[in-house]
PyMOL CGO cylinders between C-alpha atoms (Angstrom):
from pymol import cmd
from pymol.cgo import CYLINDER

trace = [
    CYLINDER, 25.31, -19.60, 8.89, 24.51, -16.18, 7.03, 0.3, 1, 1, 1, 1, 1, 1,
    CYLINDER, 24.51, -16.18, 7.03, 21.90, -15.60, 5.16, 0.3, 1, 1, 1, 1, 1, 1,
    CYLINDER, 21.90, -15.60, 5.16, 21.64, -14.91, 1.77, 0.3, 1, 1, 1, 1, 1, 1,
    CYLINDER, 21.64, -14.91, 1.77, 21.52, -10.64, 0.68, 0.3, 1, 1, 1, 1, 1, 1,
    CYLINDER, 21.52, -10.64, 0.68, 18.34, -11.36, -0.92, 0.3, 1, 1, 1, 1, 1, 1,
    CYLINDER, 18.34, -11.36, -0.92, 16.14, -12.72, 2.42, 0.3, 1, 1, 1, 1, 1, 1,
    CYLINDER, 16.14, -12.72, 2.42, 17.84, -9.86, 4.25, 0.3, 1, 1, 1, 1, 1, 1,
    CYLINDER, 17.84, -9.86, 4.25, 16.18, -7.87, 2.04, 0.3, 1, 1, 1, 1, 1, 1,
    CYLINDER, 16.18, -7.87, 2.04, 13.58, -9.35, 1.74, 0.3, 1, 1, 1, 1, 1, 1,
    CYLINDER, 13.58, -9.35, 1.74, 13.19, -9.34, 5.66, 0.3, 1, 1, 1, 1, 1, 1,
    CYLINDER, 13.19, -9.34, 5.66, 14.23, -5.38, 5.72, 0.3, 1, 1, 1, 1, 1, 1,
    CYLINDER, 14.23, -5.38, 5.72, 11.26, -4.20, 3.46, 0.3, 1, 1, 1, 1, 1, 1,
    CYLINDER, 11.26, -4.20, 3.46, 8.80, -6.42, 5.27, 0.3, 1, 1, 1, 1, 1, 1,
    CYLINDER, 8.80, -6.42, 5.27, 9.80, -4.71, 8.67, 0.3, 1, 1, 1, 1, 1, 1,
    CYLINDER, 9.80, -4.71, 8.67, 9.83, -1.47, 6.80, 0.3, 1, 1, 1, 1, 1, 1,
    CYLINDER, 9.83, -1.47, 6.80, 6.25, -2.46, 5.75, 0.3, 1, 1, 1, 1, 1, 1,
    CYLINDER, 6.25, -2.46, 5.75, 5.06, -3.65, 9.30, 0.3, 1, 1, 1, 1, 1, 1,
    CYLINDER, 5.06, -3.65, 9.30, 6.64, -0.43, 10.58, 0.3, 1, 1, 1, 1, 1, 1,
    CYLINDER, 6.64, -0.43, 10.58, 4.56, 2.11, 7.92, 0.3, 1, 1, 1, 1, 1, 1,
    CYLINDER, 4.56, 2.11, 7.92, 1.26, -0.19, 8.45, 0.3, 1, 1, 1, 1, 1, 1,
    CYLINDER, 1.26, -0.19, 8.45, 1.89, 0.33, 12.22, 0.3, 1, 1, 1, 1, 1, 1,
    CYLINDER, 1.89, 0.33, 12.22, 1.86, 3.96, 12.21, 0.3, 1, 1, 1, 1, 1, 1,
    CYLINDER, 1.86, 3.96, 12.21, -0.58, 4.10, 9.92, 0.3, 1, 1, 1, 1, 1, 1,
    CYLINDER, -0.58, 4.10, 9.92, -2.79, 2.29, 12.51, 0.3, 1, 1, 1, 1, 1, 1,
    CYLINDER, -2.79, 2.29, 12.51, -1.78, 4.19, 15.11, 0.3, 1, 1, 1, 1, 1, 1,
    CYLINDER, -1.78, 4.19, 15.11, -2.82, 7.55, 13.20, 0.3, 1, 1, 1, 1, 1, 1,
    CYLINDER, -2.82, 7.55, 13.20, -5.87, 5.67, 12.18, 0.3, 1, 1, 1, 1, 1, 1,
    CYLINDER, -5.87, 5.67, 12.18, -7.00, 5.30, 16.32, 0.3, 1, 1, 1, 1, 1, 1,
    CYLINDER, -7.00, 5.30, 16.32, -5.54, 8.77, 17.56, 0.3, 1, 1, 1, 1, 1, 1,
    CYLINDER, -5.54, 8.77, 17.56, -7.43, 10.60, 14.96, 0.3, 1, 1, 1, 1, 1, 1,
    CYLINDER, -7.43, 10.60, 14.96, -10.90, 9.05, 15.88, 0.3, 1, 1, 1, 1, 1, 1,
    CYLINDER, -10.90, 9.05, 15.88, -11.79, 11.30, 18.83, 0.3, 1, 1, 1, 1, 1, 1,
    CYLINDER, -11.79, 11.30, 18.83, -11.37, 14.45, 17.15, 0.3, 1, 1, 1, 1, 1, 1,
    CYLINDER, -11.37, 14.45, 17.15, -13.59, 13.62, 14.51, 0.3, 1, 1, 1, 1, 1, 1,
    CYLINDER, -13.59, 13.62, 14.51, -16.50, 15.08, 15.88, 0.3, 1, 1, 1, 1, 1, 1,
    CYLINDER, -16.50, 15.08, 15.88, -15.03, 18.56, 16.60, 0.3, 1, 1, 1, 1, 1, 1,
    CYLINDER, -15.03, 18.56, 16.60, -13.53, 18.60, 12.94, 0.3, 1, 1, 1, 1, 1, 1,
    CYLINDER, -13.53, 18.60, 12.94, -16.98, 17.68, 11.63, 0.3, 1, 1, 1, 1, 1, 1,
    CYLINDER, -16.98, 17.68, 11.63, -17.87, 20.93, 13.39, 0.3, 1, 1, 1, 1, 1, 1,
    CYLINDER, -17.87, 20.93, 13.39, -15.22, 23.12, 12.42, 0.3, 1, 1, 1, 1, 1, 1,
    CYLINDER, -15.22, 23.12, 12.42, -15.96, 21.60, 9.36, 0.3, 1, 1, 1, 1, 1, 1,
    CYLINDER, -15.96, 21.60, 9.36, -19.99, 23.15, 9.21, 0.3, 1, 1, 1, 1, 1, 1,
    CYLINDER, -19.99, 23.15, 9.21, -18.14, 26.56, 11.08, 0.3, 1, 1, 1, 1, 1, 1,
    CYLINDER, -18.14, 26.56, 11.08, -15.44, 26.82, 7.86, 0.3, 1, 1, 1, 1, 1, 1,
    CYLINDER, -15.44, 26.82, 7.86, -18.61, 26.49, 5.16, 0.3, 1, 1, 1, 1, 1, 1,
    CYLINDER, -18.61, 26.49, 5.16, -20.98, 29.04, 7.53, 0.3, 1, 1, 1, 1, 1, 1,
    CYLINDER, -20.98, 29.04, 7.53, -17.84, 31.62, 7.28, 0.3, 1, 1, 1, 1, 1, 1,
    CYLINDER, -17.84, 31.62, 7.28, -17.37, 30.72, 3.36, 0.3, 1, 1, 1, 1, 1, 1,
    CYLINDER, -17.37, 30.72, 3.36, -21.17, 31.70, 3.12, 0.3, 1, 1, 1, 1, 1, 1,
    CYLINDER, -21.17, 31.70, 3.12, -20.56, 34.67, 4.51, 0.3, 1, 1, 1, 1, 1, 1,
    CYLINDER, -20.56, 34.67, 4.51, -21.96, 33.70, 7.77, 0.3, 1, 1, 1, 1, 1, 1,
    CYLINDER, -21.96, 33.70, 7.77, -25.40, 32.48, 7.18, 0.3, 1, 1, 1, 1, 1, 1,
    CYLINDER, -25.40, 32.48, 7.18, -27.00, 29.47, 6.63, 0.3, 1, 1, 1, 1, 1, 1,
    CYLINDER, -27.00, 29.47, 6.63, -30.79, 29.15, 7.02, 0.3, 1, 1, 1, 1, 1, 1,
    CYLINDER, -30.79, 29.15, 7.02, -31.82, 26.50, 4.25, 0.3, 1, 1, 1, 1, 1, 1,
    CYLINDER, -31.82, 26.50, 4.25, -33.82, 24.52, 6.65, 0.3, 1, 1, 1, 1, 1, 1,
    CYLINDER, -33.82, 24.52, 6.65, -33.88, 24.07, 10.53, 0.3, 1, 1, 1, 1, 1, 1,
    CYLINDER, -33.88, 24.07, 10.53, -32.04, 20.59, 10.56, 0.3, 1, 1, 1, 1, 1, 1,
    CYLINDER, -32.04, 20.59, 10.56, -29.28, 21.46, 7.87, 0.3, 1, 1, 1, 1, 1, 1,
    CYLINDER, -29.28, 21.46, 7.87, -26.66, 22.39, 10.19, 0.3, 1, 1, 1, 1, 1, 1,
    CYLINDER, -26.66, 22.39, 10.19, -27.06, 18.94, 12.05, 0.3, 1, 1, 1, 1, 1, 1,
    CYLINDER, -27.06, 18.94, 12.05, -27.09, 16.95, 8.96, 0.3, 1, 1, 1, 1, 1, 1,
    CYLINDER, -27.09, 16.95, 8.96, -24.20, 18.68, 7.08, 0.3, 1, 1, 1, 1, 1, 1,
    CYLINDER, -24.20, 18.68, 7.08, -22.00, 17.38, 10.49, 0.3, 1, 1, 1, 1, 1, 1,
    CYLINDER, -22.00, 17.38, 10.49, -23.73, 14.08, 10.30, 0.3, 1, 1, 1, 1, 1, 1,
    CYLINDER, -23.73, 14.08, 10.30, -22.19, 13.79, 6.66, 0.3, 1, 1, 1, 1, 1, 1,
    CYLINDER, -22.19, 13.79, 6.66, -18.42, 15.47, 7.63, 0.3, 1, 1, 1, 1, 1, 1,
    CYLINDER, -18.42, 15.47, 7.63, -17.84, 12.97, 10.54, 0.3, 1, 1, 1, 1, 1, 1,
    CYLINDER, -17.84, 12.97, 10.54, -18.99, 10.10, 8.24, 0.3, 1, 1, 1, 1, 1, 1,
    CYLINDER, -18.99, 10.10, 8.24, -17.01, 11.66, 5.05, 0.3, 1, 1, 1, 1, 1, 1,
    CYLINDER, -17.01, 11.66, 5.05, -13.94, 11.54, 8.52, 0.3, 1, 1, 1, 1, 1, 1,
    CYLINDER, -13.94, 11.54, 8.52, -14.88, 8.20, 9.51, 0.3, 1, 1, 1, 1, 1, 1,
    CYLINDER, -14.88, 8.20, 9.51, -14.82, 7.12, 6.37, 0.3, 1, 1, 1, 1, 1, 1,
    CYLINDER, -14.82, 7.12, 6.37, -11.12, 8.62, 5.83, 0.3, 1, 1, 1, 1, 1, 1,
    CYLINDER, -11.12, 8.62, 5.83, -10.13, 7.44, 8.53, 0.3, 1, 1, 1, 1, 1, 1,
    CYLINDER, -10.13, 7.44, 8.53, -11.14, 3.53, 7.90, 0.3, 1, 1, 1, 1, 1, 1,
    CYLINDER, -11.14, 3.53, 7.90, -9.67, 3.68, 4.68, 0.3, 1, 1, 1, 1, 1, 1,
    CYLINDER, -9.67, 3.68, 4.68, -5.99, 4.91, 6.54, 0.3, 1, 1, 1, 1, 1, 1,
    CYLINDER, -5.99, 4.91, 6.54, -6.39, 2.03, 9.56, 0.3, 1, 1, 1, 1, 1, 1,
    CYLINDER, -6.39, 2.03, 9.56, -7.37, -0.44, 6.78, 0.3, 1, 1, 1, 1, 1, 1,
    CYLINDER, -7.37, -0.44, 6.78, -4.16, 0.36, 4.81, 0.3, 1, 1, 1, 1, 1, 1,
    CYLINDER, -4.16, 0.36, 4.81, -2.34, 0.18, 7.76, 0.3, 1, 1, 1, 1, 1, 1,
    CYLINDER, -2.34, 0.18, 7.76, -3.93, -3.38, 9.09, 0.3, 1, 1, 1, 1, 1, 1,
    CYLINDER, -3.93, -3.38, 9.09, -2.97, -4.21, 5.10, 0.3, 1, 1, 1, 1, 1, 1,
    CYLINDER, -2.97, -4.21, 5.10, 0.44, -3.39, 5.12, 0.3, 1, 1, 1, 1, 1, 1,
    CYLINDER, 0.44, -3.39, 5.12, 1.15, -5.30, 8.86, 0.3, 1, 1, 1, 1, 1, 1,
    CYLINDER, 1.15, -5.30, 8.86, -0.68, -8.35, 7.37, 0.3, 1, 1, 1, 1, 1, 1,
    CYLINDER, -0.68, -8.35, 7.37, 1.45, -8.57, 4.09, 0.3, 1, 1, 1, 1, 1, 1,
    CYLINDER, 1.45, -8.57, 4.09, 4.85, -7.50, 5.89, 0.3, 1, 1, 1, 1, 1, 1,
    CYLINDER, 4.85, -7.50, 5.89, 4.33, -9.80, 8.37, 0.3, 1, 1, 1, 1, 1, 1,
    CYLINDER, 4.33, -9.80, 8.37, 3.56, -12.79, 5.88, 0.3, 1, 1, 1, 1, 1, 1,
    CYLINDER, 3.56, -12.79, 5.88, 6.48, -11.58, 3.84, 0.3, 1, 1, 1, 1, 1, 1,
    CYLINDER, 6.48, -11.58, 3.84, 8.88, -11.68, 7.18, 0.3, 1, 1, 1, 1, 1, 1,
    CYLINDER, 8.88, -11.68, 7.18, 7.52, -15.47, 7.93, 0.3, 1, 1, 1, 1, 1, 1,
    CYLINDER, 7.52, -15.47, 7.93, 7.71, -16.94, 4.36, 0.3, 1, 1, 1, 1, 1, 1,
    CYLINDER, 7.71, -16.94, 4.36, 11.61, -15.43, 3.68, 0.3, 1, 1, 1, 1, 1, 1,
    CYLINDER, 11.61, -15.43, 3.68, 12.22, -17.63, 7.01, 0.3, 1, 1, 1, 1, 1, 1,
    CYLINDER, 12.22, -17.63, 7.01, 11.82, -20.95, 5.48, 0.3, 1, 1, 1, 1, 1, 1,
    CYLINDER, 11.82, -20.95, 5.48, 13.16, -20.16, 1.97, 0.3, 1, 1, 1, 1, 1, 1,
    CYLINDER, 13.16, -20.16, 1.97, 16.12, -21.42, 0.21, 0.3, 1, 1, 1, 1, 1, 1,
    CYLINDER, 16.12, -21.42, 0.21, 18.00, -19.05, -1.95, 0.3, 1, 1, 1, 1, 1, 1,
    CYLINDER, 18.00, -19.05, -1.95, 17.68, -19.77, -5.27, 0.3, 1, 1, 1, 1, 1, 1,
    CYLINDER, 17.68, -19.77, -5.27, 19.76, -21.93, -7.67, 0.3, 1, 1, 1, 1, 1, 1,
    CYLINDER, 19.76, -21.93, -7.67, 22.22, -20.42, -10.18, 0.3, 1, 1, 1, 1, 1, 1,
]
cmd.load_cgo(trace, "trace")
């Protein structure tokens, strides 16, 4: 028996869905051990904008990469988040045009 054209639709844009979410999540975990080297390329990129000194106090270079790989970490949770998001709902999307009938009319 065929399907209906709107399930295999339907079915199409949740695997395009589980698809982006996937490499989304896949950025998300390839990106996470590089964070500390951006964080300092990050502190590097404002000593060069200052024209190559910084002495405001004798821990601010440690804290400013504290803050950049959180500011990263943070970036990057919000990108593996999306991507868990978009797996979950095209995943639930895929099951639940499985079991539907098309509709009347």
């Amino acid at each position: 028996m065929q399907r209906p054209a709107f399930q295999v639709t339907r079915v199409r844009a949740s695997l395009v869905l589980i698809l982006v979410g996937a490499v989304l999540l896949v950025s998300a975990f390839v990106r996470v051990p590089g964070i500390p080297l951006a964080a300092h390329d990050d502190f590097g990129a404002l000593i060069r904008a200052q024209g190559g000194s910084m002495s405001h106090s004798g821990t601010y270079p440690d804290t400013y990469r504290t803050i950049a790989a959180q500011s990263r970490m943070l970036q990057n949770a919000y990108l593996g988040f999306t991507g868990l998001a978009l797996v979950t709902v095209g995943a639930i999307g895929a099951v639940a045009v499985g079991g539907r009938t098309p509709p009347n009319g």
